[in-house]
N, C-alpha and C positions, 0 to 999 in steps of 0.2 A: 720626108717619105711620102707626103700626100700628092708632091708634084709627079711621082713617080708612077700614081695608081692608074690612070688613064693608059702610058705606055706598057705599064703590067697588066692593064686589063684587055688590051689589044693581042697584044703578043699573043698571051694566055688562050684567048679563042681563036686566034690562029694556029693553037698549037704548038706555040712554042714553047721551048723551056727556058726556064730564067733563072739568074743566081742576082742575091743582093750581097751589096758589101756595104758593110756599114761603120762608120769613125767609131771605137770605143772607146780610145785614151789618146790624147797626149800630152809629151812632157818636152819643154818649154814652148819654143814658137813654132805654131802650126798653122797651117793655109786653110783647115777647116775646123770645125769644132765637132766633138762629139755628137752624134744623131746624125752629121751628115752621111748620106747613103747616094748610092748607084744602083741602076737595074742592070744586065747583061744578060741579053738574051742566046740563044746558043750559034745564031748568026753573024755575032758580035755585034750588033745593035745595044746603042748605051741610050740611057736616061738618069739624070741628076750627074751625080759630082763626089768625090769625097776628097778633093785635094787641090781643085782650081787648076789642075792640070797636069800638075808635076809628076804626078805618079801616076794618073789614069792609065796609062798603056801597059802598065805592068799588074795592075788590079785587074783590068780586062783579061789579060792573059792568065791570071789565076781565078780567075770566076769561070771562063771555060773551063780550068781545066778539071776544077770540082762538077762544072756540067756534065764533062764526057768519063767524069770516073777515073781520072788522073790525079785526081789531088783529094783529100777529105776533107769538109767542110772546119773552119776553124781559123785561128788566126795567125792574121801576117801582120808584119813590123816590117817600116821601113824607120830607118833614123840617117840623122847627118854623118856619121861613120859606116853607114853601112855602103858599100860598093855600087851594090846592085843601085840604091835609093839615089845614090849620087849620082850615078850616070843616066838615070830617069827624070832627074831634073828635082831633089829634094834638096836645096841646097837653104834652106828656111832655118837650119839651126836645128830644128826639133826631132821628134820623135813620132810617128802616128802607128797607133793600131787598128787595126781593120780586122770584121769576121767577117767572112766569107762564106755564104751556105747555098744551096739550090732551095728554089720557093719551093713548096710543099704547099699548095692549097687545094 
């Protein structure tokens, strides 16, 4: 999270708004571990990672959509049987959890 304060702190006095997502769980083999986190701002400008790539395009699109009031903050699952995870490139075996919130500072 610490790599991410600088691009949050930018944003921020720019004015922008930003959503994080952050690894809470998973179960077997996963591309990142718990704590890791992404910035999204509402321009779709990213900072950090929460999956080494396989999933980012589809966390990106659900950090917007919690920014514009389409989605409520909270959590998403991708896993190896899920559709969507598979065609985003999760093919790792596992399981990841991610919350998803808009910053509030």
């Amino acid at each position: 999270m610490r790599e991410l304060l600088d691009d949050i702190d930018r944003w921020t006095v720019a004015g922008r708004r930003v959503a994080i997502a952050r690894v809470i769980d998973i179960e077997g083999s996963g591309p990142r571990q718990p704590g890791a986190a992404m910035a999204v701002n509402e321009l779709g400008e990213v900072a950090g990672s929460v999956s080494g790539g396989c999933v980012e395009g589809a966390v990106v699109t659900e950090a917007l959509a919690v920014l514009h009031g389409e989605r409520a903050a909270g959590v998403i699952t991708f896993g190896y049987s899920d559709d969507e995870a598979f065609a985003v490139g999760l093919t790792c075996g596992g399981t990841i959890r991610l919350f998803v919130e808009a910053l509030d500072w």
